[in-house]
C-alpha positions in Angstrom: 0.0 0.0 0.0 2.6 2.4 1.2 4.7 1.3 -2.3 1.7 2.5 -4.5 1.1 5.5 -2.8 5.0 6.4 -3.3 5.0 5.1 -7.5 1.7 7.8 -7.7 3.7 10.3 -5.7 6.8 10.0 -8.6 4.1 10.2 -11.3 3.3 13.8 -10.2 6.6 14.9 -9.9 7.5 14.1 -13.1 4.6 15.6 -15.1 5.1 19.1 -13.6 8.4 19.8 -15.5 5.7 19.1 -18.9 3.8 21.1 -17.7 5.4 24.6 -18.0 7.1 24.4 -20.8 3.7 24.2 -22.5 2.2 26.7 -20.9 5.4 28.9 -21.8 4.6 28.1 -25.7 0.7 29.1 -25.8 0.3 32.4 -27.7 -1.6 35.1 -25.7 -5.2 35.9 -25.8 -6.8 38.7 -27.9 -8.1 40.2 -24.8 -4.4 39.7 -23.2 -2.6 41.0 -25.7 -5.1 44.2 -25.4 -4.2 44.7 -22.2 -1.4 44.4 -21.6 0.2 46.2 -24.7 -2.1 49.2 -24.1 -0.2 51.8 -21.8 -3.5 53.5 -20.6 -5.0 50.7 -19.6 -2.2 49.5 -17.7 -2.4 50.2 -14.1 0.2 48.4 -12.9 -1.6 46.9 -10.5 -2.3 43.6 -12.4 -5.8 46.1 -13.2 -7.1 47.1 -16.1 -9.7 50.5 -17.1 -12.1 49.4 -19.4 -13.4 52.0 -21.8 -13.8 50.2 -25.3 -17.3 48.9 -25.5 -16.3 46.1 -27.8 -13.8 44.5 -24.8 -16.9 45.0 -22.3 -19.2 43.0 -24.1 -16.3 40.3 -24.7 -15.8 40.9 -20.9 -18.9 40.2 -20.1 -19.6 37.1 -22.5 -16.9 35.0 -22.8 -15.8 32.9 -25.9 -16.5 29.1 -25.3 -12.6 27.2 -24.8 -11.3 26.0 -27.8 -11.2 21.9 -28.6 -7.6 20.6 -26.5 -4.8 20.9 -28.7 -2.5 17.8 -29.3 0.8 19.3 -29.2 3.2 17.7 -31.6 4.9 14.9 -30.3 3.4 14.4 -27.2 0.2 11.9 -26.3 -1.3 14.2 -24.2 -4.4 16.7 -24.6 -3.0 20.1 -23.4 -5.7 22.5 -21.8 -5.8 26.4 -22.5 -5.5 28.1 -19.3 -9.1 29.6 -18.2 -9.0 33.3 -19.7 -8.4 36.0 -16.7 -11.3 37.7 -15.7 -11.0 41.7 -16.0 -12.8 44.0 -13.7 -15.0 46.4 -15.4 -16.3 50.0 -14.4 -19.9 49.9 -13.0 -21.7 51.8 -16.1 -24.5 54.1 -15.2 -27.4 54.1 -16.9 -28.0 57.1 -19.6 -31.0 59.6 -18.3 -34.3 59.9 -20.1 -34.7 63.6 -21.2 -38.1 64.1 -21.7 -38.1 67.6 -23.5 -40.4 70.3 -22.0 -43.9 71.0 -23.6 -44.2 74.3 -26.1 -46.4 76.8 -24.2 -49.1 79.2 -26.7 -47.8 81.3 -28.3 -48.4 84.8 -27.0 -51.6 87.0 -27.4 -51.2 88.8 -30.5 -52.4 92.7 -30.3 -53.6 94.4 -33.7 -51.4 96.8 -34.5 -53.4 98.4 -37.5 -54.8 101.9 -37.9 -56.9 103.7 -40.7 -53.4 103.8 -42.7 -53.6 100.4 -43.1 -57.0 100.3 -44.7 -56.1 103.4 -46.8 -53.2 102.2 -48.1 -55.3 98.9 -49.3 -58.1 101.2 -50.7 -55.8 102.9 -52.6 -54.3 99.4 -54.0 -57.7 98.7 -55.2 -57.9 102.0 -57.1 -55.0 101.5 -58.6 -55.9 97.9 -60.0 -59.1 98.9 -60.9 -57.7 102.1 -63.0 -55.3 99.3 -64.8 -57.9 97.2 -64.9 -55.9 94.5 -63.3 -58.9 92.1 -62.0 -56.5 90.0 -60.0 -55.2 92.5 -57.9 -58.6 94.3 -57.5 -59.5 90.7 -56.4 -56.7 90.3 -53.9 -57.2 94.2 -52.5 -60.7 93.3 -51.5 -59.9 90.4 -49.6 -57.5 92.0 -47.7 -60.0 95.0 -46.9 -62.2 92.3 -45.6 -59.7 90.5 -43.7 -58.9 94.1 -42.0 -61.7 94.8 -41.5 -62.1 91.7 -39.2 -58.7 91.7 -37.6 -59.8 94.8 -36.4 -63.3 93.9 -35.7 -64.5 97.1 -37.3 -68.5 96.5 -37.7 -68.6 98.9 -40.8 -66.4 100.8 -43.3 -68.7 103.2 -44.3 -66.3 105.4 -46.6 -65.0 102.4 -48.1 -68.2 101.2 -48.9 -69.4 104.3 -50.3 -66.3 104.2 -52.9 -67.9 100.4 -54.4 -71.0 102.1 -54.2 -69.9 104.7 -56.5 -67.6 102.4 -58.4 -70.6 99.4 -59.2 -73.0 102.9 -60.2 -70.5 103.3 -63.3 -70.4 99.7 -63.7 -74.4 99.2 -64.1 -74.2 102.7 -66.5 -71.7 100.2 -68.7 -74.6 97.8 -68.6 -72.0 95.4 -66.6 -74.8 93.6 -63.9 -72.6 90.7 -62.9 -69.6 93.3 -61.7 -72.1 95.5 -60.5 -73.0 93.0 -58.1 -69.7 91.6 -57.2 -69.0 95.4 -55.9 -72.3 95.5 -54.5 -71.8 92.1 -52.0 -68.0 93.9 -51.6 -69.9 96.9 -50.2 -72.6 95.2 -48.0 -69.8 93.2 -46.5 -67.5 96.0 -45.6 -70.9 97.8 -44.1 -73.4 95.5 -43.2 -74.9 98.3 -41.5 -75.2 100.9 -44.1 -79.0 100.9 -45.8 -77.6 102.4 -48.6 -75.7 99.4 -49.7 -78.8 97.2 -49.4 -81.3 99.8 -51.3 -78.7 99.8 -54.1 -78.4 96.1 -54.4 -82.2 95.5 -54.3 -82.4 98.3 -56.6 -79.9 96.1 -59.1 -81.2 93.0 -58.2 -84.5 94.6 -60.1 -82.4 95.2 -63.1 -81.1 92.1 -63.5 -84.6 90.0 -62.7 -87.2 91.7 -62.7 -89.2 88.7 -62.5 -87.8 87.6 -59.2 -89.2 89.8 -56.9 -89.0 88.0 -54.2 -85.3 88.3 -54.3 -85.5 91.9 -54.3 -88.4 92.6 -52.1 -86.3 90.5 -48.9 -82.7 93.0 -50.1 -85.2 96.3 -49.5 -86.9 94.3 -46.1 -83.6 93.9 -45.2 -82.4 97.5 -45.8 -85.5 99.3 -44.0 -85.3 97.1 -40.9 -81.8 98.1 -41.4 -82.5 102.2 -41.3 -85.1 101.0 -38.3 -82.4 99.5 -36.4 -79.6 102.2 -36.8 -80.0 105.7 -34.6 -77.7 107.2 -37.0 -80.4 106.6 -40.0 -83.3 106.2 -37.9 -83.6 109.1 -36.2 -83.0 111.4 -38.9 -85.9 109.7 -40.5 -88.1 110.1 -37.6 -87.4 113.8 -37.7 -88.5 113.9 -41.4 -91.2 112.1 -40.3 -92.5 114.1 -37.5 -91.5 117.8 -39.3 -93.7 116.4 -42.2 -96.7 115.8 -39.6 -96.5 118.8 -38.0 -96.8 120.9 -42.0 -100.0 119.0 -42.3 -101.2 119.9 -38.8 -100.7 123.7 -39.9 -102.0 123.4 -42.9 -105.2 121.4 -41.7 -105.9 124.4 -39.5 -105.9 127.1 -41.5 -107.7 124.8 -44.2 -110.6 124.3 -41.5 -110.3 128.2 -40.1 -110.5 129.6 -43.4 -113.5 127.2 -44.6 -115.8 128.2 -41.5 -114.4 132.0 -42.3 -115.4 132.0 -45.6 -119.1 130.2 -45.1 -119.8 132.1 -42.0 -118.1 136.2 -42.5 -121.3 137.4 -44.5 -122.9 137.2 -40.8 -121.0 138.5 -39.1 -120.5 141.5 -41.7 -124.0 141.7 -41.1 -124.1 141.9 -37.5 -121.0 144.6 -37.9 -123.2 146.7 -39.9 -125.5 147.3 -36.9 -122.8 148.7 -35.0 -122.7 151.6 -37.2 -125.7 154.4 -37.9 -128.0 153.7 -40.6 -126.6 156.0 -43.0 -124.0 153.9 -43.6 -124.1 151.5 -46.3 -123.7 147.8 -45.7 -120.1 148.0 -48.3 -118.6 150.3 -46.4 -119.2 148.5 -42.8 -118.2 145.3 -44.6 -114.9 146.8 -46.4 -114.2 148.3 -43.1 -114.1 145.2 -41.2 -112.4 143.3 -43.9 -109.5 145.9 -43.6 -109.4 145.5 -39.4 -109.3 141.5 -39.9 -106.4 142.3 -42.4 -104.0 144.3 -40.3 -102.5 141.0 -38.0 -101.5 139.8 -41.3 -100.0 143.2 -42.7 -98.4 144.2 -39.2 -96.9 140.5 -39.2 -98.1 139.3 -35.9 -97.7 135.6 -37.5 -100.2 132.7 -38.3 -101.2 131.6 -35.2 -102.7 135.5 -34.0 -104.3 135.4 -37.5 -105.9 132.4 -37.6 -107.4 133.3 -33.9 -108.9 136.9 -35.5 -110.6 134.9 -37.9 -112.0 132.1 -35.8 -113.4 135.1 -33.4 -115.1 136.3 -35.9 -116.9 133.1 -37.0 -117.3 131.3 -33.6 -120.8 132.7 -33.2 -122.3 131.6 -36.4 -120.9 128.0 -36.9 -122.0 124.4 -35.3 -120.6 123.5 -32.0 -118.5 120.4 -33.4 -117.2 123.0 -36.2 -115.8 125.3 -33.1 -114.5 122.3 -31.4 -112.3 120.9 -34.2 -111.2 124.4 -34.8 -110.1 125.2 -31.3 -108.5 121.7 -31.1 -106.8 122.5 -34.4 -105.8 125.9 -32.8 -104.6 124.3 -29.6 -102.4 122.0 -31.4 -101.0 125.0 -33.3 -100.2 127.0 -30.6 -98.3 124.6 -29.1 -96.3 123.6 -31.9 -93.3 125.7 -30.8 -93.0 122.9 -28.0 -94.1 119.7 -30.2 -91.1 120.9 -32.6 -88.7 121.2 -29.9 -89.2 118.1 -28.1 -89.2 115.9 -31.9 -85.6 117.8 -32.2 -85.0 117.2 -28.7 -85.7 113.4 -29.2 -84.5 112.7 -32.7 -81.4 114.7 -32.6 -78.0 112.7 -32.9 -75.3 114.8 -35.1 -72.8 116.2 -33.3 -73.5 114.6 -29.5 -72.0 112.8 -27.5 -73.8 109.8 -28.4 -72.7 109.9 -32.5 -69.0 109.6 -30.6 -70.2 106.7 -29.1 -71.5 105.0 -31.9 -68.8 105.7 -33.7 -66.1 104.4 -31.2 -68.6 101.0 -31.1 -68.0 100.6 -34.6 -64.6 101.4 -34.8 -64.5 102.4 -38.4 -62.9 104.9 -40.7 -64.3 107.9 -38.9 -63.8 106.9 -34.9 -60.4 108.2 -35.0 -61.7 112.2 -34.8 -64.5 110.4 -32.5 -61.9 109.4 -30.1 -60.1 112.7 -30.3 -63.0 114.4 -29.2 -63.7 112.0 -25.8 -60.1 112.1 -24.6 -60.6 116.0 -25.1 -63.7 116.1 -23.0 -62.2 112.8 -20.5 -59.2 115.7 -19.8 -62.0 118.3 -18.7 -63.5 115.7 -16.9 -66.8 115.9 -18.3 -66.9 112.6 -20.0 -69.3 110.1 -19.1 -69.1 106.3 -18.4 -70.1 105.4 -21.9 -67.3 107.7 -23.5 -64.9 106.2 -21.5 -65.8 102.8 -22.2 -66.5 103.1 -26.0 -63.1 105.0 -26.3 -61.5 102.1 -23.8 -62.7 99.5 -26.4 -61.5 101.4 -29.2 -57.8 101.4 -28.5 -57.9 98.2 -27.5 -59.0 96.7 -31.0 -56.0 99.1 -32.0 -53.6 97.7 -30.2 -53.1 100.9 -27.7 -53.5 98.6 -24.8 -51.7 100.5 -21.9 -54.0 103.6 -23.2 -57.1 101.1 -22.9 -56.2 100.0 -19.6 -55.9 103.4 -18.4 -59.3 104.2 -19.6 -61.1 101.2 -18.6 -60.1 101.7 -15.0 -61.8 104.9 -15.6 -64.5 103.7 -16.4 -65.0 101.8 -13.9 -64.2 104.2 -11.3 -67.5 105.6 -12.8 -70.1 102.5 -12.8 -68.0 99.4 -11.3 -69.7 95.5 -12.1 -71.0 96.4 -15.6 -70.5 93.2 -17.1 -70.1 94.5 -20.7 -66.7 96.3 -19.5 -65.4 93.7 -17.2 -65.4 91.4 -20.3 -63.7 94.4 -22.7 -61.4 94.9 -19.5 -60.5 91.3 -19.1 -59.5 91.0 -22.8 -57.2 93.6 -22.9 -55.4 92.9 -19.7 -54.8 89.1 -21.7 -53.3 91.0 -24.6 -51.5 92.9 -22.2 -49.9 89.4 -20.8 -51.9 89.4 -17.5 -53.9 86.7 -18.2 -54.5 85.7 -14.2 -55.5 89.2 -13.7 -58.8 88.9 -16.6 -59.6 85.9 -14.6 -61.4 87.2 -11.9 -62.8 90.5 -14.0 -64.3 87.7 -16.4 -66.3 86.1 -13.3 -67.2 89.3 -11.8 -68.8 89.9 -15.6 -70.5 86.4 -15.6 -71.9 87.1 -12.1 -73.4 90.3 -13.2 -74.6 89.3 -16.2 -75.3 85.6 -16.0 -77.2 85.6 -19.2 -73.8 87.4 -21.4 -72.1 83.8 -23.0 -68.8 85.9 -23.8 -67.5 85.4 -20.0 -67.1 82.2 -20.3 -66.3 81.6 -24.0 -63.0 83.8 -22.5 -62.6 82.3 -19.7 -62.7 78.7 -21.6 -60.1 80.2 -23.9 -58.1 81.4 -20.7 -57.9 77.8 -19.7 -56.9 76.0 -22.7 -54.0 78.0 -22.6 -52.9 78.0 -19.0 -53.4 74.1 -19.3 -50.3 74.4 -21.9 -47.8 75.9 -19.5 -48.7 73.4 -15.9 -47.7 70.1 -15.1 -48.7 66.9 -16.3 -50.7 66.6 -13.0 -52.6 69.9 -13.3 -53.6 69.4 -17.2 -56.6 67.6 -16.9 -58.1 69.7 -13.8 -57.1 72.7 -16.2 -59.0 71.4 -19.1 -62.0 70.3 -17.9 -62.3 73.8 -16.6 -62.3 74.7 -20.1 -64.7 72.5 -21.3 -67.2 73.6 -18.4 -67.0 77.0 -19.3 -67.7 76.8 -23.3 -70.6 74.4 -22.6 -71.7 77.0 -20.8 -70.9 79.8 -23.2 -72.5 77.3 -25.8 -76.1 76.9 -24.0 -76.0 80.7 -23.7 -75.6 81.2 -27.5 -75.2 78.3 -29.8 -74.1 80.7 -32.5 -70.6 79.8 -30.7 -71.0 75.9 -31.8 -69.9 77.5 -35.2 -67.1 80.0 -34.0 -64.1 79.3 -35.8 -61.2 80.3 -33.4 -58.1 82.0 -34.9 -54.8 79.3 -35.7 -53.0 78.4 -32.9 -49.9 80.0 -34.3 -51.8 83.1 -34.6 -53.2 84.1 -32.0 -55.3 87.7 -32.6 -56.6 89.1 -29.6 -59.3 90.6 -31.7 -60.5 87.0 -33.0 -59.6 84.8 -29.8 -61.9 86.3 -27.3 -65.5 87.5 -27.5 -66.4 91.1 -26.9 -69.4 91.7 -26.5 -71.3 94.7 -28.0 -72.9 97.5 -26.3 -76.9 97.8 -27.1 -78.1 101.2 -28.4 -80.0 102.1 -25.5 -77.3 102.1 -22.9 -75.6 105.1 -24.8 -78.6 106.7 -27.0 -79.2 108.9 -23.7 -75.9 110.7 -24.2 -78.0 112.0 -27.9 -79.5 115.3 -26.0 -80.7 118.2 -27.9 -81.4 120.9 -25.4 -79.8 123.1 -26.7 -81.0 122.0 -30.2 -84.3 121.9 -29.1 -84.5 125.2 -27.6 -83.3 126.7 -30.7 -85.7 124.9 -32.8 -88.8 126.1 -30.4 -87.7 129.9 -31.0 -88.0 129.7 -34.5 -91.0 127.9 -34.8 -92.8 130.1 -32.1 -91.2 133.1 -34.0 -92.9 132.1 -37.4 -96.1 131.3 -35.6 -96.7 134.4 -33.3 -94.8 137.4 -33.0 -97.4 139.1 -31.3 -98.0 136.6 -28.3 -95.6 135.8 -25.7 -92.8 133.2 -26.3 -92.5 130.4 -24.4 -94.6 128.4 -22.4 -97.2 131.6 -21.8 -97.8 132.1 -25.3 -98.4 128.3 -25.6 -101.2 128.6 -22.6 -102.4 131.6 -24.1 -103.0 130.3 -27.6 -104.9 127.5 -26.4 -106.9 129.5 -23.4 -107.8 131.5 -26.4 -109.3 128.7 -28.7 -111.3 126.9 -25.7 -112.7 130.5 -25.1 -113.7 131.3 -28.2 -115.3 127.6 -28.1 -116.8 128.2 -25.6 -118.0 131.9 -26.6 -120.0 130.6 -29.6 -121.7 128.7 -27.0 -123.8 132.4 -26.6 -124.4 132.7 -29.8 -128.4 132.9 -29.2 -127.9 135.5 -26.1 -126.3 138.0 -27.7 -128.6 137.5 -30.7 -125.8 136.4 -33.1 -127.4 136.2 -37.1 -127.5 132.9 -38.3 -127.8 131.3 -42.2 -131.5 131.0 -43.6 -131.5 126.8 -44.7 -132.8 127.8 -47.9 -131.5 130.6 -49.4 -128.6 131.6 -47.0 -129.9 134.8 -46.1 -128.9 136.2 -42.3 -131.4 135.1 -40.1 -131.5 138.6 -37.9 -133.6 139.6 -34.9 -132.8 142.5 -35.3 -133.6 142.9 -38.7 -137.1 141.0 -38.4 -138.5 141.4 -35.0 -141.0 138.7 -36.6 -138.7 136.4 -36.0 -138.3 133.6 -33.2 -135.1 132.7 -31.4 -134.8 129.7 -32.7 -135.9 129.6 -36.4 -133.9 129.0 -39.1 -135.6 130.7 -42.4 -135.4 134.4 -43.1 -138.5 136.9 -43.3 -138.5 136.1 -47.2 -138.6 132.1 -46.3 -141.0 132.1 -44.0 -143.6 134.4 -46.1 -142.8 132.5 -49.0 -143.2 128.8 -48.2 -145.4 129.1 -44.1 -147.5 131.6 -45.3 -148.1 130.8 -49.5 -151.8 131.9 -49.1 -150.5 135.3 -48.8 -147.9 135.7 -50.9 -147.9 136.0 -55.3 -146.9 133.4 -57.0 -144.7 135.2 -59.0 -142.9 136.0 -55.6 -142.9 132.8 -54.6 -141.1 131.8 -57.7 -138.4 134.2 -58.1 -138.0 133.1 -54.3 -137.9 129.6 -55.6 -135.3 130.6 -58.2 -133.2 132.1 -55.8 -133.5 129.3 -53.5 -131.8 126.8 -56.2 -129.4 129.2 -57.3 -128.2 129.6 -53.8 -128.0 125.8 -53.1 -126.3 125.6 -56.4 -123.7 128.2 -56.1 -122.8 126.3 -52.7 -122.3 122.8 -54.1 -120.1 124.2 -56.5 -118.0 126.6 -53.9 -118.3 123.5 -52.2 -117.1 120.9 -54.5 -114.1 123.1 -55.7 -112.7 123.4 -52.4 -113.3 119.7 -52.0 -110.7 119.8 -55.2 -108.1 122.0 -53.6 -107.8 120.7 -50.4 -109.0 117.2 -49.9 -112.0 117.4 -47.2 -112.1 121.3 -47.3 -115.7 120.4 -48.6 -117.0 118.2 -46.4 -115.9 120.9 -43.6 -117.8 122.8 -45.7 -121.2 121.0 -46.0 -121.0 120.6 -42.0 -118.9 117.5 -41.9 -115.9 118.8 -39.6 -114.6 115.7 -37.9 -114.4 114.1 -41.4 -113.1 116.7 -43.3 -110.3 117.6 -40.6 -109.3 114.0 -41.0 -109.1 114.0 -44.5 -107.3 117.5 -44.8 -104.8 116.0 -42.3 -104.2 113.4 -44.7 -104.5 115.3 -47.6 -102.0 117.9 -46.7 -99.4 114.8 -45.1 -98.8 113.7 -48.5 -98.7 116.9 -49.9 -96.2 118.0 -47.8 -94.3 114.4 -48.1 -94.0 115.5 -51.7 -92.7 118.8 -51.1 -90.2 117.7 -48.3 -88.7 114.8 -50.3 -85.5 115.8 -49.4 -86.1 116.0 -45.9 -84.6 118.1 -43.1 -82.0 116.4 -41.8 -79.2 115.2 -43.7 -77.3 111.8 -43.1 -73.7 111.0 -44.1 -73.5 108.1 -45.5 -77.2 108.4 -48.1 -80.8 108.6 -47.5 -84.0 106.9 -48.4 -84.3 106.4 -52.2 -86.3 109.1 -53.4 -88.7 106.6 -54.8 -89.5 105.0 -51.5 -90.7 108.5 -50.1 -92.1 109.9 -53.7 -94.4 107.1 -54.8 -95.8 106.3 -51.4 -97.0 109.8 -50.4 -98.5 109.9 -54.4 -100.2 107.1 -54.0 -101.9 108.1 -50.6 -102.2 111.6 -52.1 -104.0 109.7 -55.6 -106.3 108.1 -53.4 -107.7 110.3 -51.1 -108.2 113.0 -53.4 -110.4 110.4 -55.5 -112.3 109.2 -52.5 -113.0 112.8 -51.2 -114.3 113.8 -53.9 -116.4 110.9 -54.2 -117.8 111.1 -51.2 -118.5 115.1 -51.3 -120.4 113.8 -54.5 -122.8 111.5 -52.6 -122.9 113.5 -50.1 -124.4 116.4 -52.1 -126.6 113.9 -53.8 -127.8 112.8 -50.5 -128.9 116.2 -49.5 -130.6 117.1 -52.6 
């Protein structure tokens, strides 16, 4: 045992010395030779730095051993050594940059003036002189797309020029570019009636058998003028100046009717002031030539017309006196009915035209706003100044000016919802967008019902949402979302509100603001002094002999319902009256025979109660005289039916009637003759046709009618 454990013992001793010489005669490794010929890995430590990625990864994953090797001449299988395993550097693991969201791009303020548009407009004038459609073309659609950016409601100049410019083109007999200037036009001023009236006016031209076409352009242009206090009122004051000619003219048609029927009897009874020797043509030419001198001395209409109605009240019917004095009444107060229809339709040259102006934010607002900053320095400019001028600058871009003069504005009326929301919108142009957050719930609070609050407030949040954390987004949007659902149900006109590109950002076009209505400013439109004026010129031309003012007014109509009630006596004082036969005076005093309360002369009533004793040859001259008499007055009758229409009827003791068809009658008449009209606006008027062929028709029919029924009537009576 000890023998065999001594032979194995030997065996190892000899196979070392093998051993190392073939160890000696393997070639180095790729990885060995690496390292160890490469200085800068070398630390001489035995270490190596590892900073090729290839050597890592064969570092890391070993090569399977080769098959043994036989060496040459020896039996045995030699084993490679086990390649040495290299330290590596502990590789840290390359950080995730997750590169930050873009935030909105910032609020874009307008930055365009009048210049702007004036420089386009003169662009198109230039094409159109070369006749260069293309560039005409591209000119208006850029004055459009100004006129937006700005948010400019109209361009009246501007659309007066295409007015003028589609005139020559229907002259040329060109419809189709008529039009095209004509839709240019309405869309630069889609509140100017003129534009409308002219395209309804072509739309004729070109159709005439689709009138329905037509017809809806001119119901579209009146309710238009109705609408606008620029166009309206001026129309009203047409309107009312025109009603107040025929009032005039109605009295002194009805005066001078009863005058003329009823002056013979009271000539008569002024002959019995004087002594028998004088003739009955001098006592009559004498009192003519008193009841002249008011109108020689010029005391004015209204002192006239009373003269003349004294005279008369004692010999006509009660409802004759009453229509006159209610006639006269209305006249002598006409002084104050023209002042107060100034008063109420004046707009030219106040304060509100500067507001309206400002509102619309057109060609013509700049001298507008000139005029309110002057009046804002004097501190006598109004809330509604301030905020139209406020809203103004900001569609200009002048937003520090803006904010100044909202916050004056508001030092004047605070919580108006209107200029919280104008407010708010230019503090987010201004880069404040936290500080329009509250001024845009403060507007929804006061105004629940206004959907621009929240539409701004939704578009406040989308954009905020852009700029906060990933945790904070969601919260941030659903704000959004809540608020234009809301602005939604309050106006679903915003379901189709196309909001500006995200990489243009207008202020004008990304938030609402909303309008002003007319009456919140159309107080600022007072005529005092206007009307003041207006009430001394009238009273002037109606009385120069009565007092002005409101005596004179009380006087003229104390007068009237006195002399009303004066022919109320007319049988006390033994007043003459007309014979219903022959229109003789009926006098007391003539013919004690008489009673108080007949109505046929001496003649009459010897003639047809007492026949037995009068000749027959008197009776029929009397007879004679009789018809001639009724004739003569059917024809006085009848012709002043034909110069003023119910003159006759006034005339044949039909006052009410004929007042109200005299009223009438002299409306039209004086629509005719004031076609122009009184007031002038800037921008056109109503087609002359709209006011001529109306009042002619009126005027057409009641003449006819009047006439026609002054026939019957006279038939009646016969």
């Amino acid at each position: 045992m000890l023998r065999s454990f001594l032979g194995l013992c030997c065996c190892l001793v000899l196979l070392l010395p093998a051993r190392a010489p073939a160890l000696m005669q393997d070639a180095p490794t790729r990885i060995q030779e690496t390292y160890l010929e490469d200085p800068e890995t070398d630390t001489g430590d035995g270490s190596a730095i590892q900073d090729d990625p290839e050597v890592v990864d064969e570092a890391e994953e070993p090569e399977p051993d080769p098959e043994p090797r036989r060496p040459a001449g020896r039996g045995r299988v030699v084993t490679p050594p086990p390649k040495p395993v290299v330290p590596s550097a502990p590789v840290e693991p390359t950080p995730v940059i997750v590169p930050p969201r873009p935030g909105p791009p910032p609020v874009m303020a307008p930055k365009l003036g009048d210049a702007e548009l004036l420089a386009v407009w003169e662009r198109w004038k230039q094409a159109r002189a070369r006749n260069d459609s293309a560039a005409a073309q591209t000119a208006q659609q850029e004055l459009l797309k100004l006129r937006e950016e700005m948010l400019a409601s109209d361009l009246e100049p501007l659309s007066v020029g295409f007015l003028r410019e589609a005139a020559v083109r229907r002259r040329a007999g060109d419809l189709s570019g008529t039009l095209a200037l004509l839709d240019v036009a309405v869309a630069l001023s889609p509140g100017l009636p003129a534009a409308h009236f002219a395209r309804a006016e072509t739309y004729v031209v070109e159709d005439p058998l689709n009138l329905p076409r037509a017809l809806g352009e001119w119901k579209t242009a009146l309710l238009t003028l109705a609408k606008d206090a620029r166009y309206r009122r001026p129309a009203l004051a047409d309107l009312g100046a025109v009603a107040l000619a025929a009032w005039a003219a109605t009295a002194v048609a009805v005066v001078a009717v009863l005058f003329l029927r009823r002056i013979r009897y009271a000539l008569h009874d002024f002959h019995h002031l004087f002594p028998r020797a004088v003739a009955r043509w001098q006592s009559g030419l004498l009192g003519l030539l008193l009841l002249a001198l008011p109108a020689v001395l010029g005391a004015g209409l209204v002192p006239v017309l009373l003269l003349l109605f004294a005279v008369v009240a004692l010999y006509v019917g009660r409802r004759e006196r009453w229509v006159a004095a209610v006639l006269l009444m209305g006249l002598g107060v006409m002084p104050l009915a023209a002042g107060a229809l100034v008063r109420f339709t004046v707009f030219a040259g106040t304060p509100a035209e500067d507001v309206y102006l400002l509102e619309r934010g057109g060609l013509s607002a700049e001298a507008a706003a000139a005029r309110v900053r002057a009046r804002a320095q004097a501190r006598t400019a109004r809330f509604q100044e301030l905020g139209a001028l406020a809203f103004y600058e900001s569609r200009r871009g002048l937003l520090e000016e803006a904010r100044a003069d909202f916050k004056a504005a508001s030092a004047l009326r605070n919580g108006d919802a209107r200029l919280l929301t104008r407010f708010g919108n230019t503090l987010v142009g201004l880069g404040d967008p936290e500080g329009a957050l509250p001024l845009y719930a403060q507007a929804s609070q006061a105004d629940p019902t206004m959907a621009a609050p929240h539409y701004n407030l939704a578009q406040v949040y989308r954009r905020r949402a852009r700029l906060l954390p990933d945790d904070q987004v969601g919260k941030e949007l659903d704000r959004a979302a809540t608020a234009i659902a809301t602005a939604q149900a309050l106006d679903d006109s915003l379901l189709r509100r196309e909001p500006p590109p995200e990489d243009r950002p207008l202020l004008n076009l990304l938030l609402l603001a909303p309008p002003v209505p007319e009456r919140d400013w159309l107080e600022l439109a007072q005529g005092t002094q206007e009307g003041a004026r207006v009430e001394a010129q009238v009273g002037r031309w109606l009385s120069r002999a009565l007092p002005q003012g409101p005596v004179g007014w009380a006087l003229t109509a104390g007068l009237a319902a006195l002399l009303a009630l004066w022919g109320e006596a007319s049988q006390r004082v033994k007043a003459s009256r007309a014979c219903d036969r022959c229109g003789r005076a009926v006098c007391l005093r003539c013919d004690k025979d008489l009673s108080a309360g007949g109505s046929l002369c001496g003649q009459c009533v010897h003639v047809y109660a007492r026949k037995s004793q009068v000749p027959k040859e008197v009776r029929s001259r009397k007879q004679l005289q009789v018809e001639r008499h009724q004739a003569w007055t059917k024809r006085v009758t009848y012709l002043l039916g034909g110069l003023v229409s119910g003159a006759g009827h006034v005339g044949t003791g039909l006052p009410v009637r004929g007042a109200v068809y005299a009223f009438v009658f002299s409306f039209a008449v004086a629509a005719l003759v004031l076609h122009r009209g009184l007031v002038r606006t800037p921008y056109g008027d109503v087609p002359l046709y709209l006011k001529l062929v109306p009042a002619a028709v009126v005027l057409f029919f009641v003449y006819l009618l009047t006439l026609r029924g002054l026939r019957r009537h006279q038939k009646g009576e016969a």
